[in-house]
C-alpha positions as CSV (number, residue, x, y, z in Angstrom):
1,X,-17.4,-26.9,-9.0
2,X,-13.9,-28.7,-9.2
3,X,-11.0,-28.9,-6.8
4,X,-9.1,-25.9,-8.7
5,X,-7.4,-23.0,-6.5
6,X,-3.9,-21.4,-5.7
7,X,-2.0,-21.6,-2.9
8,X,-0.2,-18.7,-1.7
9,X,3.0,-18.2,0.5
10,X,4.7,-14.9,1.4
11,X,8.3,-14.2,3.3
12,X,8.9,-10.4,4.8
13,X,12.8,-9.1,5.2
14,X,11.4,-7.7,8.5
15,X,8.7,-7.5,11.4
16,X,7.0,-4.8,9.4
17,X,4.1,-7.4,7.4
18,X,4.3,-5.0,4.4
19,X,8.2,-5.7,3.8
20,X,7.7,-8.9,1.3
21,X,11.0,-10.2,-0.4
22,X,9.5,-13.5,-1.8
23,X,6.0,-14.6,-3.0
24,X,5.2,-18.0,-4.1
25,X,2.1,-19.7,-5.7
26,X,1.2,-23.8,-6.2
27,X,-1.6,-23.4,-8.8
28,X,-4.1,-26.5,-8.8
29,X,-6.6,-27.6,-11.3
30,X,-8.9,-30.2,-11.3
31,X,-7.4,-31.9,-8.2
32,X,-3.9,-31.9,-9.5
33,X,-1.2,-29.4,-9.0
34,X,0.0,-28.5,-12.3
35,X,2.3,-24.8,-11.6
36,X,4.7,-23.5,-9.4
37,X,5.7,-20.0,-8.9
38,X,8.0,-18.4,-7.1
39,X,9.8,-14.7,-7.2
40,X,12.2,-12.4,-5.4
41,X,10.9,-9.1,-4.4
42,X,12.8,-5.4,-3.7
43,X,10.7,-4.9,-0.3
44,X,8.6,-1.4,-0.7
45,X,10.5,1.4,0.2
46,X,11.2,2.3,4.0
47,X,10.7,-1.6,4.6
48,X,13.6,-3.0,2.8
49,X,16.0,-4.0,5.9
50,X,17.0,-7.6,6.7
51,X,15.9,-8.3,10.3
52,X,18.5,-11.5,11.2
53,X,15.2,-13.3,12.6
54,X,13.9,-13.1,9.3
55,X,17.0,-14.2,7.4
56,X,17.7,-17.0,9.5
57,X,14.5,-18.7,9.1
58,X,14.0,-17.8,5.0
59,X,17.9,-17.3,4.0
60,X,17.4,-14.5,2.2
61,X,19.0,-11.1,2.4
62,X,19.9,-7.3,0.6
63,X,21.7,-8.9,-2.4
64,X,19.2,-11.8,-3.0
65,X,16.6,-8.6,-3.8
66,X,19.1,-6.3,-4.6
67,X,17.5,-5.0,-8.4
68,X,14.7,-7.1,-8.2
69,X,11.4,-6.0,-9.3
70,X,9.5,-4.2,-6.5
71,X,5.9,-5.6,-5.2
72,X,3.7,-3.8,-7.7
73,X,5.5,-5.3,-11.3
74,X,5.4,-8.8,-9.0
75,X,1.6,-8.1,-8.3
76,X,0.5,-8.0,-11.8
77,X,2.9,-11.1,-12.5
78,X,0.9,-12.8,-9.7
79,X,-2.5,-11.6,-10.9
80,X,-1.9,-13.4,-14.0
81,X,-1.0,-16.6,-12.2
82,X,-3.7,-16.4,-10.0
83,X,-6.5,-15.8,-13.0
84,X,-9.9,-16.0,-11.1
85,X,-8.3,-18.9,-8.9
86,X,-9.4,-18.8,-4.9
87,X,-6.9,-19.0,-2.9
88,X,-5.6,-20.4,0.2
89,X,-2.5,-20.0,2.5
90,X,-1.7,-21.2,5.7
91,X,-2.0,-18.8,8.3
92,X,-3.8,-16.7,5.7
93,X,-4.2,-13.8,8.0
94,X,-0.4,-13.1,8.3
95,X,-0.2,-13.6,4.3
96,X,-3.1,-11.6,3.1
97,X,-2.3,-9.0,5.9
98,X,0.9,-8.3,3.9
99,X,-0.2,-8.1,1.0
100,X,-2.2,-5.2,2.1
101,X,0.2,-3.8,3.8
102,X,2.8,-4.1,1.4
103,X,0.3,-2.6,-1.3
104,X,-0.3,0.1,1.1
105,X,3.4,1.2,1.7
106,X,4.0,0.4,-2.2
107,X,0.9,3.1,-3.0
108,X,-0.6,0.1,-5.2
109,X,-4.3,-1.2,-5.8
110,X,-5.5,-4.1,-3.2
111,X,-5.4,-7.4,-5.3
112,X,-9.1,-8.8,-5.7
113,X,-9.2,-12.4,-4.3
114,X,-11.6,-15.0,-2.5
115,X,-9.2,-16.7,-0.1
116,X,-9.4,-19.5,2.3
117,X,-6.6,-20.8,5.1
118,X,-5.6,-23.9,5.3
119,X,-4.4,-23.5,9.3
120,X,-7.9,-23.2,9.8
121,X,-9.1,-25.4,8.2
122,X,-6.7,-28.1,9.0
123,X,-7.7,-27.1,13.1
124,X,-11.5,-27.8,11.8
125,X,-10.8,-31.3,10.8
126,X,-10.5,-33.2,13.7
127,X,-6.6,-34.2,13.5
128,X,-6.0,-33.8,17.1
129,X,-3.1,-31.6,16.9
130,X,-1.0,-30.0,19.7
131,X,0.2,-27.5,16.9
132,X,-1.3,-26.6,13.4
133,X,2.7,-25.2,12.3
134,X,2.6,-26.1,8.4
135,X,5.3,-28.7,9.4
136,X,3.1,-30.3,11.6
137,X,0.3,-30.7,9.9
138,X,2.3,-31.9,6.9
139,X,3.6,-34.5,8.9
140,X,0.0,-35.5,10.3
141,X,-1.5,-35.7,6.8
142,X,1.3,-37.2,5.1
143,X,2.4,-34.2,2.9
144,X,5.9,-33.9,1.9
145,X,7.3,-30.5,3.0
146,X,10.8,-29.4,1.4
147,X,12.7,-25.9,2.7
148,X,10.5,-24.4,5.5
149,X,9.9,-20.8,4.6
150,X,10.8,-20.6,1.2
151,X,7.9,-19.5,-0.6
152,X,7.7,-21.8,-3.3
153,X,7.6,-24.7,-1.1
154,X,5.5,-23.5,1.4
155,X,2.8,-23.0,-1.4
156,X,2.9,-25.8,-2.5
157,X,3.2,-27.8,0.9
158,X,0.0,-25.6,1.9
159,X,-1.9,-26.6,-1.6
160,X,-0.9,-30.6,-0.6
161,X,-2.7,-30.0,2.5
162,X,-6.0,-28.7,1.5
163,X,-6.0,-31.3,-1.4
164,X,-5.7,-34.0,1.6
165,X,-8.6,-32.3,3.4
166,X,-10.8,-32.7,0.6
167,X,-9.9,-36.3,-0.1
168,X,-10.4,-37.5,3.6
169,X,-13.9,-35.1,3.6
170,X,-14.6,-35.9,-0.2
171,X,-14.8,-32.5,-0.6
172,X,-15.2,-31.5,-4.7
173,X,-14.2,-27.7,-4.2
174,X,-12.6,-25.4,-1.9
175,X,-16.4,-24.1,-1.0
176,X,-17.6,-27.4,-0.5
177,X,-14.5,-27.7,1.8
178,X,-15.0,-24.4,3.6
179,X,-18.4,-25.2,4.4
180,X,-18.1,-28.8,5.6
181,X,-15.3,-27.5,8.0
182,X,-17.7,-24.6,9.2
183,X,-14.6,-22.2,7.8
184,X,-16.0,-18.8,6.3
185,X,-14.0,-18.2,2.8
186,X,-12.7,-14.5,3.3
187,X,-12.3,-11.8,0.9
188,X,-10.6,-8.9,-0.5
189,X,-10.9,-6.2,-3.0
190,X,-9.7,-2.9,-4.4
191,X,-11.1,-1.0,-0.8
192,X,-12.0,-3.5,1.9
193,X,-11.6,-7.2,2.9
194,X,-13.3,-9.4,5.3
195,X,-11.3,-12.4,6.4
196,X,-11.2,-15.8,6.5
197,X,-13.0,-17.6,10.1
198,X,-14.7,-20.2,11.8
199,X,-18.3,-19.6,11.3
200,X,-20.3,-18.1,14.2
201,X,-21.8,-21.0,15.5
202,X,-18.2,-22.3,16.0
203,X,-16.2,-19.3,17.2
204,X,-19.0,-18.0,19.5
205,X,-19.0,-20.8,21.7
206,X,-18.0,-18.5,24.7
207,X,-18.6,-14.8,25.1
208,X,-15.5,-12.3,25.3
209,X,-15.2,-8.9,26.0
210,X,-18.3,-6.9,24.6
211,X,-16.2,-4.7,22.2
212,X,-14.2,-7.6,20.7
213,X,-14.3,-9.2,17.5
214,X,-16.6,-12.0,17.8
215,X,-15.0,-13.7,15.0
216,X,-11.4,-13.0,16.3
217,X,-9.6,-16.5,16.6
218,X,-9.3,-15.6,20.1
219,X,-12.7,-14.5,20.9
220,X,-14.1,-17.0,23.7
221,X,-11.2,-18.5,24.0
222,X,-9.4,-20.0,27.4
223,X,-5.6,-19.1,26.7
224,X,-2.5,-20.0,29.6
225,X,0.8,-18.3,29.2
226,X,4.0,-20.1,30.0
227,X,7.7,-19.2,29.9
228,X,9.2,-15.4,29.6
229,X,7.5,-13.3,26.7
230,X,9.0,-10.5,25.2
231,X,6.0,-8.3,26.5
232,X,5.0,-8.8,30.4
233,X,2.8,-11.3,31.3
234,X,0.2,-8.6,32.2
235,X,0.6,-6.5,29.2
236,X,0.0,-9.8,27.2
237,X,-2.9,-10.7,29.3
238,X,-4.4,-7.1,29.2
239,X,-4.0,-7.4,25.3
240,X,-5.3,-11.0,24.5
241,X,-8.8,-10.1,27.0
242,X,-9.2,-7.0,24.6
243,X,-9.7,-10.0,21.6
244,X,-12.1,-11.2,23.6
245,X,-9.8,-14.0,25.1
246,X,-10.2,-15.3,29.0
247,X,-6.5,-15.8,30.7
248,X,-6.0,-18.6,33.2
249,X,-3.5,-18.6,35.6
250,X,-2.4,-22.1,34.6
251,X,-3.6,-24.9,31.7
252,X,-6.7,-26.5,32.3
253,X,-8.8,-29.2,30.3
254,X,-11.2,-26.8,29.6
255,X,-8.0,-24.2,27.8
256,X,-7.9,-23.7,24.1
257,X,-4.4,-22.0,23.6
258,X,-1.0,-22.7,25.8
259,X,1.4,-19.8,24.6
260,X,5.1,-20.9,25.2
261,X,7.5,-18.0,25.6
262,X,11.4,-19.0,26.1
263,X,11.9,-18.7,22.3
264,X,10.0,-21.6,21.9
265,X,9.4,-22.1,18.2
266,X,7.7,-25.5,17.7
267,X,10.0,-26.1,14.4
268,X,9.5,-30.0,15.3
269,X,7.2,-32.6,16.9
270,X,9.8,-33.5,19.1
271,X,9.4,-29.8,20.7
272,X,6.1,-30.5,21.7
273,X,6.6,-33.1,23.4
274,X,9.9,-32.3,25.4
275,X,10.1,-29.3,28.2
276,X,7.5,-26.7,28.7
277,X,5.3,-27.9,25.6
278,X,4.9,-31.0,27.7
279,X,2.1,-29.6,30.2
280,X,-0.3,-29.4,27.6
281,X,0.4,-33.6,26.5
282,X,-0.6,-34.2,29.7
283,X,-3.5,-32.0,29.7
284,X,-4.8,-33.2,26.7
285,X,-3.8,-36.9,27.8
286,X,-6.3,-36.9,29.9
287,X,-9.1,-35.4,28.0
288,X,-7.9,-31.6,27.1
289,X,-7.8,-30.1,23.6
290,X,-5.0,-27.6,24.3
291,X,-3.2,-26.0,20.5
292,X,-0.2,-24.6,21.5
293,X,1.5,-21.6,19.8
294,X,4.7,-20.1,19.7
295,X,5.0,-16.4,20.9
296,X,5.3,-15.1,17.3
297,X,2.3,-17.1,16.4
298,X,0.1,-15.2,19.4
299,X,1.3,-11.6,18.7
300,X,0.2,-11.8,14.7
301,X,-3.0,-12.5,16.6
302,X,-2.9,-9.9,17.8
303,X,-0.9,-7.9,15.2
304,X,-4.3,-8.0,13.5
305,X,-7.3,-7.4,16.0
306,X,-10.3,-7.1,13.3
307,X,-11.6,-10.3,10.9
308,X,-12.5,-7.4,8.6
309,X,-11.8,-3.7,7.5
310,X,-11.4,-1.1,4.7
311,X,-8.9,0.6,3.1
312,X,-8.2,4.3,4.5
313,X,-7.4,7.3,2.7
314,X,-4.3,7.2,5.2
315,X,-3.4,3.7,3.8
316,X,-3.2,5.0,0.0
317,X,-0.4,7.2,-0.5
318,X,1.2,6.0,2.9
């Protein structure tokens, strides 16, 4: 087994996960990075408007996709760039989760892939972070990150962090990786997938609600809300106990997740440590291990409420 894998980054024009307008790859072999890809794609049809959230924070717009190929020609571009590669991406759930749904509102085959995340697996390695942002952690593992959400970059940022994972663990392969960090390598194929977690023994620390996903990044877990969401505060407390989560009035040393509404986005360490973000330094300066996340981070959590599925009927054709 050698350190060889690809690291994948997607950008969507919109809200919808399936509406991909850019896809980039850092392919690594060996231990070394040694290709970088990086395309423009015509989001599938019915998913090919601009959100200005979306173009703000990627640049891109109609004319920078306007006659470029759609996401099936780029699929069997990146199937050949990918070979039998694993891959990994950071925040994997949001990128893997578009690609099936971008597959499914293109009316394409599922890509076949092992794939690992690199969020996760940075949050298994004991760096102590108040935010696992890819920013962040590039900062915390000395990593140079260029343009934030291009693609490209982000690929190859998120590639530069699982290669200094393995050389502070000594890791020889993304497996041996996985498993030192007790992170389950997910899966996908032509008709189901099973996704990327904390193993059981991890994630099951603390039971949730009895119908909830036990491998759900929020099963178990003590969450605190703080600042104005977009959603009520009971609606998102109502949502985040169906995953299984327990919601506490206010952050404790024994909470997991502080979710700062107020369009907080956490684009910079100085965020964190500066207005509302500064409950949880205190907490964890005096013995808490609070992660906070932005308000877009928590709703794709629960954007995607199973670790694992299959592909309808209803999907193909949709």
């Amino acid at each position: 087994m050698t350190m060889s894998f690809a690291a994948l980054d997607v950008e969507t024009a919109n809200s919808a996960r399936g509406s991909i307008c850019s896809v980039g790859v850092a392919v690594v072999r060996d231990g070394v990075l040694v290709e970088s890809w990086y395309r423009l794609v015509q989001p599938p049809e019915g998913l090919r408007h601009f959100d200005a959230m979306n173009s703000h924070l990627h640049g891109l717009g109609p004319a920078d996709v306007a006659g470029q190929p759609g996401l099936a020609e780029r699929l069997t571009e990146l199937a050949a760039v990918l070979g039998d590669l694993p891959v990994v991406a950071h925040n994997a759930a949001f990128d893997i989760g578009a690609l099936r749904a971008g597959c499914d509102a293109a009316d394409v085959e599922w890509p076949t892939l092992t794939y690992g995340c690199s969020l996760m697996m940075a949050r298994r390695s004991g760096l102590g972070l108040l935010s696992y942002r890819l920013p962040l952690v590039c900062a915390a593992l000395g990593v140079r990150q260029r343009r934030h959400h291009h693609a490209g970059d982000d690929a190859e940022a998120a590639a530069q962090i699982v290669l200094a994972l393995a050389a502070r663990l000594g890791a020889a392969s993304l497996e041996d990786l996985a498993g030192q960090l007790m992170v389950r390598l997910g899966h996908i194929t032509r008709s189901s997938w099973a996704g990327c977690v904390q193993a059981a023994v991890v994630a099951g620390q603390r039971a949730g609600a009895a119908d909830a996903d036990p491998d759900h990044p929020l099963y178990g877990r003590f969450i605190s809300f703080t600042g104005g969401l977009s959603i009520t505060r009971v609606e998102a407390s109502a949502l985040a106990a169906g995953l299984g989560a327990v919601v506490q009035v206010s952050p404790t040393k024994t909470t997991d997740f502080l979710i700062i509404g107020d369009g907080f986005t956490g684009h910079t360490a100085e965020e964190f440590h500066t207005g509302r973000a500064l409950k949880a330094v205190k907490v964890n300066a005096k013995g808490g291990h609070i992660e906070v996340l932005t308000e877009g981070e928590f709703l794709d959590l629960l954007a995607e409420p199973a670790t694992s599925g299959v592909r309808t009927a209803a999907a193909i054709g949709a």
